[in-house]
Backbone as ProteinMPNN parsed JSONL, in Angstrom:
{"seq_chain_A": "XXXXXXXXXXXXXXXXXXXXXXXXXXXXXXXXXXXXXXXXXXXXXXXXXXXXXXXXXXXXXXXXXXXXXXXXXXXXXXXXXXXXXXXXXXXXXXXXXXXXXXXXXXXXXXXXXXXXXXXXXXXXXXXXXXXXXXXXXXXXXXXXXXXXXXXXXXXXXXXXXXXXXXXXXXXXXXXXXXX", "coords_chain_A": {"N_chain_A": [[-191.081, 0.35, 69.834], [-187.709, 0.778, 71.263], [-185.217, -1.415, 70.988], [-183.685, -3.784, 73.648], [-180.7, -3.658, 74.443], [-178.231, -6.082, 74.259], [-176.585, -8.223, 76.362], [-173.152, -8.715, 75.864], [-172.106, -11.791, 74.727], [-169.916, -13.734, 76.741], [-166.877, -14.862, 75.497], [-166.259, -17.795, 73.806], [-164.324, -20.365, 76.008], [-161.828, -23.115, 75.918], [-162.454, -26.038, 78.025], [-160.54, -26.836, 80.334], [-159.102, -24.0, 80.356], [-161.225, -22.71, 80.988], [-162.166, -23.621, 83.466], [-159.698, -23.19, 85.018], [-160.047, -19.975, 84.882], [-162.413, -19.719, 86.329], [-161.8, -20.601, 88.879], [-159.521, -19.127, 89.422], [-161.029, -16.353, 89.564], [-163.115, -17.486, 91.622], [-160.753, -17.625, 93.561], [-160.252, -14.528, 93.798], [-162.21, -13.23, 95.149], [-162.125, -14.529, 97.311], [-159.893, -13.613, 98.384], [-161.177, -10.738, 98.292], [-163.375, -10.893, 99.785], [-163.516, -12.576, 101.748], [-164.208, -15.863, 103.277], [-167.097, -15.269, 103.603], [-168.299, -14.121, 101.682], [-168.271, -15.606, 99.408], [-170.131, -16.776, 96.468], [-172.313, -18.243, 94.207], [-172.959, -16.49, 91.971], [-171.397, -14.337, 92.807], [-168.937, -14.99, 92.185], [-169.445, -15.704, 88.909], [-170.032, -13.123, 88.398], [-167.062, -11.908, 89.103], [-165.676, -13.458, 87.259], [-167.087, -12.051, 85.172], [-168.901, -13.673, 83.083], [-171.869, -15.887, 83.02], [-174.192, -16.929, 85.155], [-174.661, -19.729, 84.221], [-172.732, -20.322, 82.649], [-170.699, -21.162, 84.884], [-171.977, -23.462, 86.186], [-171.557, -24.533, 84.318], [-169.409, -25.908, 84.389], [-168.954, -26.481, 86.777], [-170.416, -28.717, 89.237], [-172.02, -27.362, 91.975], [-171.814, -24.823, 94.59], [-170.11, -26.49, 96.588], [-168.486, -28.488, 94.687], [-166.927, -26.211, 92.846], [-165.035, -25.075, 94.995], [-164.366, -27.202, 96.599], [-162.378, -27.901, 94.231], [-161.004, -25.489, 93.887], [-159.519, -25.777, 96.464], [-157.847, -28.345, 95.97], [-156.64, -27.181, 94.14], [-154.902, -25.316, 95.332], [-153.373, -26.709, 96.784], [-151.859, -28.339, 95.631], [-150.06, -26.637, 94.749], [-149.132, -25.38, 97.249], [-147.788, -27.609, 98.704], [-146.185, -28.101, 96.648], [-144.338, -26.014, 97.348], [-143.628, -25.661, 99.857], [-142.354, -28.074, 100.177], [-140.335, -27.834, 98.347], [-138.749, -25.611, 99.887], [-138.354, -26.904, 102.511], [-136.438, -28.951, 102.219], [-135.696, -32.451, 102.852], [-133.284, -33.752, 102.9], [-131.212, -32.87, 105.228], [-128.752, -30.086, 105.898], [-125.66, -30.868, 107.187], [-123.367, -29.748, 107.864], [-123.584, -27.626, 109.131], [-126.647, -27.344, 111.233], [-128.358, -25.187, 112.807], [-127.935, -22.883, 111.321], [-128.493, -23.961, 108.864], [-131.71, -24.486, 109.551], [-132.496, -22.37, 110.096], [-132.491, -20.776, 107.938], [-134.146, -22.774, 106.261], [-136.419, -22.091, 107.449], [-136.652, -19.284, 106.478], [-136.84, -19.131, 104.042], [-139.445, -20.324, 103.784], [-140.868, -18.853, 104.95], [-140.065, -16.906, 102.739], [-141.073, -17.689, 100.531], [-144.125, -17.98, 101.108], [-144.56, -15.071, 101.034], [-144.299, -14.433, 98.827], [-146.177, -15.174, 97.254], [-148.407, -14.8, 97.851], [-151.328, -15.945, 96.515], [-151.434, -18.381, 96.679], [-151.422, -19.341, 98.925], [-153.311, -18.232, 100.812], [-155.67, -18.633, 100.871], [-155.085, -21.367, 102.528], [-154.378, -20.164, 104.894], [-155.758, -18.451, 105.934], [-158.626, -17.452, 108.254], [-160.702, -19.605, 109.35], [-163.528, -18.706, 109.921], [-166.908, -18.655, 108.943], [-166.701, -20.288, 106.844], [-167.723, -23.289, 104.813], [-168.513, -26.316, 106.515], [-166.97, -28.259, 104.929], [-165.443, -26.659, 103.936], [-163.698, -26.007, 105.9], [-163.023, -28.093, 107.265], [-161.103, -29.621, 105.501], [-159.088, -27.146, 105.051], [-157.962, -27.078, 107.543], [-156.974, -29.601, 107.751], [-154.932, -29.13, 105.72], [-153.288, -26.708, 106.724], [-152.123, -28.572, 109.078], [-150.706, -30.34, 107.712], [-148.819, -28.928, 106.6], [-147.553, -27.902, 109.229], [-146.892, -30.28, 110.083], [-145.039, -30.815, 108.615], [-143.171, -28.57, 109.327], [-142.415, -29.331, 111.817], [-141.411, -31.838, 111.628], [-139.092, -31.141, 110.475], [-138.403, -29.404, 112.832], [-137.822, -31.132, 114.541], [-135.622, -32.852, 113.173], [-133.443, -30.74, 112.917], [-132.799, -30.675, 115.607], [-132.108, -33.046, 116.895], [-129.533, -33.387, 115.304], [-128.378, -31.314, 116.417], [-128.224, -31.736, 118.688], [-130.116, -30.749, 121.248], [-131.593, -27.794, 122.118], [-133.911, -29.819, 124.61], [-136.979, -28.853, 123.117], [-140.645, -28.782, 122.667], [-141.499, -29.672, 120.056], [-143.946, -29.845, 118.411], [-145.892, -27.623, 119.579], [-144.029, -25.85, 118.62], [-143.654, -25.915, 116.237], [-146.56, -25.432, 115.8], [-147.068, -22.643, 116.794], [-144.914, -21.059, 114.845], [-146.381, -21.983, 112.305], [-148.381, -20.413, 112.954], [-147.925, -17.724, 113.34], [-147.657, -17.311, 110.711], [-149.778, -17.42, 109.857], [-151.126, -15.624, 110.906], [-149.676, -12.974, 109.998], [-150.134, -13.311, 107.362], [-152.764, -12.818, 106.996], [-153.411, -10.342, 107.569]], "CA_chain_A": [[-190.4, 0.139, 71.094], [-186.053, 0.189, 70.996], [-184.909, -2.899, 71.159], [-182.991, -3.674, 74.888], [-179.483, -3.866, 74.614], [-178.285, -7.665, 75.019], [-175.35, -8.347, 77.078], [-172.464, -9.19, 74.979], [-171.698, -13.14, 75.213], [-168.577, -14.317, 77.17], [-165.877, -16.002, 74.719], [-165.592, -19.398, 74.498], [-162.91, -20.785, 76.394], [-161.168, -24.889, 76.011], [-162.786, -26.382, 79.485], [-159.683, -26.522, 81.409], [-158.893, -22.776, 80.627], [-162.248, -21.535, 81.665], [-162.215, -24.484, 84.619], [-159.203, -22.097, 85.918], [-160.623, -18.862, 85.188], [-163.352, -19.992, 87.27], [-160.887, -20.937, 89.877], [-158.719, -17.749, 89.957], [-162.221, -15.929, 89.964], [-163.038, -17.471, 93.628], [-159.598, -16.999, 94.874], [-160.253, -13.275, 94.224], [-163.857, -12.747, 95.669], [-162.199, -15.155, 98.464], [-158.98, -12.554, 98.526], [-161.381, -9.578, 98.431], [-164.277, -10.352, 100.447], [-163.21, -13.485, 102.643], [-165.121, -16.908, 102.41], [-168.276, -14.993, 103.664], [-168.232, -13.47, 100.231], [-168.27, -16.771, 98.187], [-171.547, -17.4, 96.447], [-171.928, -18.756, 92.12], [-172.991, -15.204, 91.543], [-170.358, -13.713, 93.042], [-168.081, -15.57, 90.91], [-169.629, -15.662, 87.873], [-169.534, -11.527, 88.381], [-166.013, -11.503, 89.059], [-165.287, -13.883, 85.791], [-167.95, -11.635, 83.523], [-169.513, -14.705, 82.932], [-173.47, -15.857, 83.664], [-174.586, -18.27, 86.279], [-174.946, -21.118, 83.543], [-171.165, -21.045, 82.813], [-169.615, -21.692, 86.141], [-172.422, -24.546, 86.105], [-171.401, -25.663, 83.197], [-167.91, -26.159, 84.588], [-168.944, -27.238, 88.314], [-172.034, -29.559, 89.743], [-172.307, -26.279, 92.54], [-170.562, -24.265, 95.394], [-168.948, -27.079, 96.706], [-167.471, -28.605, 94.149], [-166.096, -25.68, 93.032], [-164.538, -24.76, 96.398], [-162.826, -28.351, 96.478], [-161.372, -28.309, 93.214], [-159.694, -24.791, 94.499], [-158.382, -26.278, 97.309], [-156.645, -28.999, 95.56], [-155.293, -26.661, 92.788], [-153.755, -24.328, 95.895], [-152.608, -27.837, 98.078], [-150.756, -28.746, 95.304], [-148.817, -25.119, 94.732], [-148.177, -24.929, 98.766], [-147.011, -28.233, 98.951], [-144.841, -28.169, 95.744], [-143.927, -25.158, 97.732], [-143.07, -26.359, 101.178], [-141.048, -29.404, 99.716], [-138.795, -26.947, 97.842], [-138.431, -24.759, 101.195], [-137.923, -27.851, 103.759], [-136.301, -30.414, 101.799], [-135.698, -33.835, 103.722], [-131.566, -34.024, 103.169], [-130.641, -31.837, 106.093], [-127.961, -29.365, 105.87], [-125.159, -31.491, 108.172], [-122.362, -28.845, 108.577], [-124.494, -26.29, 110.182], [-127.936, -27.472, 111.405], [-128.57, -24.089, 113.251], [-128.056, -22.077, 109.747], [-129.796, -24.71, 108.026], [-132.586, -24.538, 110.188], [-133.026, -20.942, 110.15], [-132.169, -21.205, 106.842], [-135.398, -23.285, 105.363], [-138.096, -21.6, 107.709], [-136.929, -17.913, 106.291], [-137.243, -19.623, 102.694], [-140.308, -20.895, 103.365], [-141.425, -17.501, 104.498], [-140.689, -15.847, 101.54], [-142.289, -18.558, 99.673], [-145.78, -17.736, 101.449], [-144.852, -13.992, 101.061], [-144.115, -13.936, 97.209], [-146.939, -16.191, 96.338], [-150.052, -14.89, 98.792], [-152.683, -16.094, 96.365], [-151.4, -19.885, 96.787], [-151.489, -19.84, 100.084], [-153.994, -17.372, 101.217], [-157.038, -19.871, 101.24], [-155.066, -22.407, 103.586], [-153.848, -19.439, 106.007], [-157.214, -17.459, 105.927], [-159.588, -17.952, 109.43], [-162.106, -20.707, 108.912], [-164.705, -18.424, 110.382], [-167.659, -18.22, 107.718], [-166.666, -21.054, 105.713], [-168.902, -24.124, 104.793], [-167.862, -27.343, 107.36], [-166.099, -29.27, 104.387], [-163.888, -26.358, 103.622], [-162.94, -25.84, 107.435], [-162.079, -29.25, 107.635], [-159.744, -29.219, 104.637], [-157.876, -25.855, 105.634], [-157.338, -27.849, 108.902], [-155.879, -30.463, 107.03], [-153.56, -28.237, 104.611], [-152.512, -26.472, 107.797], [-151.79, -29.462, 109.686], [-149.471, -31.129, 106.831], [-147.843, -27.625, 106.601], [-147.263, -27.715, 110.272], [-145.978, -31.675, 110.345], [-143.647, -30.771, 108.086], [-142.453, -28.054, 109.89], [-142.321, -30.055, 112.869], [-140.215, -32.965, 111.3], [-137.629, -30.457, 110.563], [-137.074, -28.779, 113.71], [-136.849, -32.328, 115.233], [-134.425, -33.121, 112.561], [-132.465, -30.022, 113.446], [-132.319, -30.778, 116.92], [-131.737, -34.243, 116.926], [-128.496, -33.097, 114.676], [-127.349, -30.295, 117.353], [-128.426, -32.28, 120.134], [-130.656, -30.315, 121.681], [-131.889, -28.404, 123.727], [-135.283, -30.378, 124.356], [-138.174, -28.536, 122.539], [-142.02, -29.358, 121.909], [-141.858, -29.219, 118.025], [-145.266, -30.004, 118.123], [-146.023, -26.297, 119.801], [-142.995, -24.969, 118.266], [-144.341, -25.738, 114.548], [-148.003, -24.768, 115.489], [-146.338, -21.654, 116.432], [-144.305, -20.532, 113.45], [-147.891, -22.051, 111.073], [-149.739, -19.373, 113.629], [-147.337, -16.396, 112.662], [-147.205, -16.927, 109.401], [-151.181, -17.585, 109.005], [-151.915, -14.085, 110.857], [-149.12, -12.119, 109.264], [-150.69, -13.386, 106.417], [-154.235, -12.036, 107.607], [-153.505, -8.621, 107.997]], "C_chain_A": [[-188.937, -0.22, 70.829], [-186.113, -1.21, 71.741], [-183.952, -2.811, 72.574], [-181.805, -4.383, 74.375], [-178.802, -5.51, 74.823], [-176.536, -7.352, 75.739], [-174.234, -8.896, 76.302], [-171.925, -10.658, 75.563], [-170.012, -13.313, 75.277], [-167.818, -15.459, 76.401], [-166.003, -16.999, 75.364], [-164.399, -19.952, 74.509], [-162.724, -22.682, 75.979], [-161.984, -24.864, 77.843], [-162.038, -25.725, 80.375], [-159.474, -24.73, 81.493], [-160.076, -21.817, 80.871], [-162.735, -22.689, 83.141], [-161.081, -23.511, 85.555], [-159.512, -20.695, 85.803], [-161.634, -18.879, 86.304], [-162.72, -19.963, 88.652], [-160.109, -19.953, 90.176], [-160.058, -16.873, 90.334], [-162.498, -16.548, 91.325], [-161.826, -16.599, 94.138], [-159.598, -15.511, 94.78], [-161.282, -12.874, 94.922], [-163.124, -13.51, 97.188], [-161.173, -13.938, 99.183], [-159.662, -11.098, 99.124], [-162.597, -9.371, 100.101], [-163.954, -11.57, 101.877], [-164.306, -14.612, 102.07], [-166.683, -16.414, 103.03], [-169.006, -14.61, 102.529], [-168.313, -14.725, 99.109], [-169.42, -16.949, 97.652], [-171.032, -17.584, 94.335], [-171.847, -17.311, 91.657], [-171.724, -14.368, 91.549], [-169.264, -13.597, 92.38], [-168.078, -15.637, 89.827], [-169.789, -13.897, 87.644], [-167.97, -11.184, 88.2], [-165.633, -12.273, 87.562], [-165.843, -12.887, 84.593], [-168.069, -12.405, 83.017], [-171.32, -14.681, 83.786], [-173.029, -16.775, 84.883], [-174.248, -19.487, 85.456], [-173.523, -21.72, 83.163], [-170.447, -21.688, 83.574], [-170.731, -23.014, 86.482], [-172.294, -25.52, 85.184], [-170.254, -26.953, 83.764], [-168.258, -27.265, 86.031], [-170.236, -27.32, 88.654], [-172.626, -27.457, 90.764], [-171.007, -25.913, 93.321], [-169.444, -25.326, 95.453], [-168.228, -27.96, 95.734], [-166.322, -28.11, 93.399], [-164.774, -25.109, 94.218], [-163.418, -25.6, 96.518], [-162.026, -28.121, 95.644], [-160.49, -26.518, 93.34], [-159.027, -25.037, 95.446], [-157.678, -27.123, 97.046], [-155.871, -28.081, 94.882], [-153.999, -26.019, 94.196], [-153.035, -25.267, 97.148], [-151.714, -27.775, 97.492], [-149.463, -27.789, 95.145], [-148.46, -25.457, 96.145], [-147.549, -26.157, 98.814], [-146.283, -28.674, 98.108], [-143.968, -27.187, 96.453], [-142.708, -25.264, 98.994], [-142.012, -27.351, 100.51], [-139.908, -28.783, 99.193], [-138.195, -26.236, 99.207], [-137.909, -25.317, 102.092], [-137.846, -29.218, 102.799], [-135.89, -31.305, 102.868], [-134.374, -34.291, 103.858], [-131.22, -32.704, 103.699], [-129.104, -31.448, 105.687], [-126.978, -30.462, 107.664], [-124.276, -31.098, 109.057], [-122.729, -28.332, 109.812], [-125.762, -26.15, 110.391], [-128.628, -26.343, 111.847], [-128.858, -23.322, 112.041], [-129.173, -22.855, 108.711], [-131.475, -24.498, 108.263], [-133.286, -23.435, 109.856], [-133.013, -20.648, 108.378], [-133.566, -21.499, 105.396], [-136.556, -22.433, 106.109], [-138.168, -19.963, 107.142], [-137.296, -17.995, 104.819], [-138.504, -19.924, 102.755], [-141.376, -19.34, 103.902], [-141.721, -16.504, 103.732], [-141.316, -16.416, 100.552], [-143.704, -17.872, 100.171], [-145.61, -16.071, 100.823], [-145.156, -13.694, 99.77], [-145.21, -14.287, 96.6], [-148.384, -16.28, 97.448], [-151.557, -15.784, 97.942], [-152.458, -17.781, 96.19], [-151.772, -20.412, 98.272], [-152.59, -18.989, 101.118], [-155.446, -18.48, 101.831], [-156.466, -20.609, 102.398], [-154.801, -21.804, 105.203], [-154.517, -18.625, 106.598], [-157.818, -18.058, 107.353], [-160.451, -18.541, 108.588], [-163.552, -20.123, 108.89], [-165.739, -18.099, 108.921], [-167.749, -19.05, 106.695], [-167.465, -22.669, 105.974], [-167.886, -25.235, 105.77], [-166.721, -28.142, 106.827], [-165.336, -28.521, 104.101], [-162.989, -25.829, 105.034], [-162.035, -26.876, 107.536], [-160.939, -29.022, 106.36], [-158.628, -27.946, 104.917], [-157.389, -26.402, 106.943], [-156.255, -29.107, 108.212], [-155.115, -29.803, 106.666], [-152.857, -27.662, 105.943], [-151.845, -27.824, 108.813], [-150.974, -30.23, 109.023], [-148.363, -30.162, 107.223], [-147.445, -27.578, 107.977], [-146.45, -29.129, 110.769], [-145.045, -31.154, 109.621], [-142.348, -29.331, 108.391], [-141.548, -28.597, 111.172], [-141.437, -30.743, 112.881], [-139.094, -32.003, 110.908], [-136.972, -29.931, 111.711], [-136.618, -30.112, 114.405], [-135.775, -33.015, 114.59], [-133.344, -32.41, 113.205], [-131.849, -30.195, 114.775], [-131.86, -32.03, 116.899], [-129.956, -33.977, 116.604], [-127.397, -32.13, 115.617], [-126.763, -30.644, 118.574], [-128.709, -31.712, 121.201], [-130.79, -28.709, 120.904], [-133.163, -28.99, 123.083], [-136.035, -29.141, 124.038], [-139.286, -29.03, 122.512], [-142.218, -29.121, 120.742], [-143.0, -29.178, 118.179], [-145.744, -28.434, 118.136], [-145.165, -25.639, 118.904], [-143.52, -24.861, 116.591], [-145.827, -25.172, 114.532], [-147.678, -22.979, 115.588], [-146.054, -20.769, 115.206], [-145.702, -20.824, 112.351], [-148.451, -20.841, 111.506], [-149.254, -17.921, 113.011], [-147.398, -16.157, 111.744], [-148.678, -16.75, 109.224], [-151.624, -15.694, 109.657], [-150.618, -12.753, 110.547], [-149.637, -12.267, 107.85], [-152.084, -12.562, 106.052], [-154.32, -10.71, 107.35], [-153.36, -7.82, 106.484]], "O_chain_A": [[-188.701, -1.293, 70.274], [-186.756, -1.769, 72.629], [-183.393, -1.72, 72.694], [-181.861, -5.531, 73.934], [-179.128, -6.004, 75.903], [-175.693, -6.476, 75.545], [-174.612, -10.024, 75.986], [-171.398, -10.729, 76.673], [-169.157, -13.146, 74.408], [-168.018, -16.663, 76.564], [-165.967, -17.306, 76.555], [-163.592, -20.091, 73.589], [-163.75, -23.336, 75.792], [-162.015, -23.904, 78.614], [-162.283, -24.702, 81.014], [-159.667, -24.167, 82.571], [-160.036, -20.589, 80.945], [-163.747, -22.367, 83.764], [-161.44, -23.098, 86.658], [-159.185, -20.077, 86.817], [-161.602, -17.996, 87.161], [-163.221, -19.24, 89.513], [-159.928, -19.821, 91.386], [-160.168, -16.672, 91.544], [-161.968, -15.932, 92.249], [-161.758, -15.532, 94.748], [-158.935, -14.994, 95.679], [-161.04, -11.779, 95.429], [-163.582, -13.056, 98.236], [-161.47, -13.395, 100.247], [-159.147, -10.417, 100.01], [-162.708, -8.5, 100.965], [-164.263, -11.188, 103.006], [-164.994, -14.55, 101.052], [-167.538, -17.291, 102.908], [-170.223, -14.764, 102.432], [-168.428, -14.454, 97.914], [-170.133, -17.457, 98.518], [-170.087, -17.268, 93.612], [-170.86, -16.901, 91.046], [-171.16, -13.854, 90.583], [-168.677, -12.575, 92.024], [-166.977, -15.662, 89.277], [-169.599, -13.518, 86.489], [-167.587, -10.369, 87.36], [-165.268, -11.491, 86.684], [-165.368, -12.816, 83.46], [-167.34, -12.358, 82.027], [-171.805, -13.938, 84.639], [-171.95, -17.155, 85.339], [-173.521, -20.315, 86.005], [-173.132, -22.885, 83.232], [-169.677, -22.594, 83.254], [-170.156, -23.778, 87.257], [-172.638, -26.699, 85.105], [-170.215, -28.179, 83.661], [-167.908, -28.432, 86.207], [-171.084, -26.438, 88.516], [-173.365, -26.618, 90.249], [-169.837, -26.249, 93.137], [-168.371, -25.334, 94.851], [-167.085, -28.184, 96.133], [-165.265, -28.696, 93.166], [-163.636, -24.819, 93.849], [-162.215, -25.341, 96.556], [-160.847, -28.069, 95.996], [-159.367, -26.431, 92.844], [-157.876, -24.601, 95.48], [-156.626, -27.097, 97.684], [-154.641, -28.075, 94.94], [-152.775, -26.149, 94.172], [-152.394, -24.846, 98.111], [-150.665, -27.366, 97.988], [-148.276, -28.053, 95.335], [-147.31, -25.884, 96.25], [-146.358, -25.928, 99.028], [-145.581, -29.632, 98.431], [-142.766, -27.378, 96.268], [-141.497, -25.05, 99.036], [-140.81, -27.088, 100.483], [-138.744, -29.07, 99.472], [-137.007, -26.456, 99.446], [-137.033, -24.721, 102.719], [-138.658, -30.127, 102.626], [-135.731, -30.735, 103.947], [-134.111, -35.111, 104.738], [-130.989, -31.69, 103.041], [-128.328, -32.291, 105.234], [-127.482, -30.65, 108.771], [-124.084, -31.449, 110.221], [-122.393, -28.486, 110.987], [-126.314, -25.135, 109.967], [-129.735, -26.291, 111.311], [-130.037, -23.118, 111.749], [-130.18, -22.504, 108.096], [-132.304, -24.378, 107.361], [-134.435, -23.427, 109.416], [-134.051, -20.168, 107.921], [-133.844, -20.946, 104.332], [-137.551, -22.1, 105.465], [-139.219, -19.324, 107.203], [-137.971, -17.097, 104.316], [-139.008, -19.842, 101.635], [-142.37, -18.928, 103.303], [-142.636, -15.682, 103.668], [-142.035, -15.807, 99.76], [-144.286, -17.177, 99.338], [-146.543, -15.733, 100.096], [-146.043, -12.902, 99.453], [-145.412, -13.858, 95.464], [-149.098, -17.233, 97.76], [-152.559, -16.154, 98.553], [-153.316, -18.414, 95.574], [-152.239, -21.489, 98.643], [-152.531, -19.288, 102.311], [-155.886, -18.83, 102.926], [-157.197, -20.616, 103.389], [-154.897, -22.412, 106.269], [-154.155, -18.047, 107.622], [-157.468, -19.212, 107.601], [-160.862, -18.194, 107.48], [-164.506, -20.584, 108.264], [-165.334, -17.399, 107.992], [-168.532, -18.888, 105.759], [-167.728, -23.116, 107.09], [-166.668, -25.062, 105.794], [-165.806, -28.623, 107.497], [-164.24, -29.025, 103.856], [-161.846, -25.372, 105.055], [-160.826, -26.845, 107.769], [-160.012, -28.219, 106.464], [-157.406, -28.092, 104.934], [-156.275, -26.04, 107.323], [-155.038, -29.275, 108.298], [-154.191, -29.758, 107.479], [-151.791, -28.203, 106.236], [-150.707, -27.551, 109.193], [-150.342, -30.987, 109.76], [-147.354, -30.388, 107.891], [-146.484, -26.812, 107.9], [-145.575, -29.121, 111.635], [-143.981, -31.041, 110.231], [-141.22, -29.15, 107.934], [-140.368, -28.358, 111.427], [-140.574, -30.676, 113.756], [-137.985, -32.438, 111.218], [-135.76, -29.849, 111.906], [-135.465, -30.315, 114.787], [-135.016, -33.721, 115.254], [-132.473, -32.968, 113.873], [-130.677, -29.942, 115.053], [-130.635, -31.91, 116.875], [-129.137, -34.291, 117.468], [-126.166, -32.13, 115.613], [-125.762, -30.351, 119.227], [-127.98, -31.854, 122.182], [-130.4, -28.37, 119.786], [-133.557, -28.925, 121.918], [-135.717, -28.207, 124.774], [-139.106, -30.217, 122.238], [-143.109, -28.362, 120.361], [-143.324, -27.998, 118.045], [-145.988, -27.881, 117.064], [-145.702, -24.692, 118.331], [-143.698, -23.822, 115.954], [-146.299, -24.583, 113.56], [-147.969, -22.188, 114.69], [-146.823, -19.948, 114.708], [-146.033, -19.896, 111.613], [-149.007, -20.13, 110.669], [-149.975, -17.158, 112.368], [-147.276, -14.98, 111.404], [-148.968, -15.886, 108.396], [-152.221, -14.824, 109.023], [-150.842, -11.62, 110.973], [-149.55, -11.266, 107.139], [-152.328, -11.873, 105.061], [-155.31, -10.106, 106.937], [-153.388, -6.59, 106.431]]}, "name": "protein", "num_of_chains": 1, "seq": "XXXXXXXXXXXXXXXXXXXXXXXXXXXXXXXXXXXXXXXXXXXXXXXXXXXXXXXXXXXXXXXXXXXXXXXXXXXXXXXXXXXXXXXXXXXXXXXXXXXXXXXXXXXXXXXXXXXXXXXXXXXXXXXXXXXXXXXXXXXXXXXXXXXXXXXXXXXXXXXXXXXXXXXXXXXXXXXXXXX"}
């Protein structure tokens, strides 16, 4: 009887560098298929890795899941902070203004797979990563917020609802993102 073929074993990686392989592996299955598409398998397919690896690395789903949403908080909001820094432009608040939100557009544009998870619809995804993408959006949207009321404050007017006006601009960017 031939002998059956074995599967050739997946190099061993240092933790951390197969803790982010693991982690870029979601964000593509999340990229390709949405978070309906998330499962260990799924992931341990897209790595070419078993099941037992990505358990090695993470208890289950969700703690993988979290520990990609911190890695891609901390990129968007190293991101955002570079885009809407906090020492306003004083000359020309108008330019300024327009200024940081077209920067912070091409931030999201250049760099979809940082920000893709927080800008993605919730629909399909487990309760604890809804709530977190509500959070990440909702920082990302205060800190839009505190700028245009900076800006205005600085022009002196007119009155605005930042509040709307930043959920707004988060909404455009999350379904230009979408598409």
């Amino acid at each position: 009887m031939p002998a059956t073929p074995r599967r050739p074993y997946t190099p061993r990686l240092p933790p951390e560098q197969r803790r982010q392989q693991l982690l870029d592996a979601t964000l593509a299955v999340i990229e390709r298929d949405g978070y309906d598409g998330i499962s260990i398998d799924a992931i341990a397919r897209q790595a070419d890795v078993t099941r037992p690896v990505v358990y090695g690395v993470f208890s289950g789903l969700g703690e993988l899941l979290a520990a990609l949403l911190d890695r891609q908080e901390e990129r968007a909001l190293n991101q955002l902070f570079e885009a809407l820094p906090t020492d306003l432009g004083l000359e020309d608040p108008d330019a300024y203004l327009v200024a940081a939100v077209r920067h912070l557009i091409e931030i999201v544009s250049d760099d979809p797979h940082t920000w893709r998870p927080i800008l993605l619809s919730g629909e399909g995804t487990p309760p604890a990563v809804r709530e977190r993408i509500a959070r990440d959006r909702d920082m990302v949207r205060g800190r839009i917020e505190w700028l245009l009321e900076a800006g205005l404050r600085l022009r002196g007017g007119p009155e605005v609802d930042t509040e709307m006006a930043s959920t707004a601009i988060s909404a455009c960017e999350a379904d230009r993102k979408s598409l």
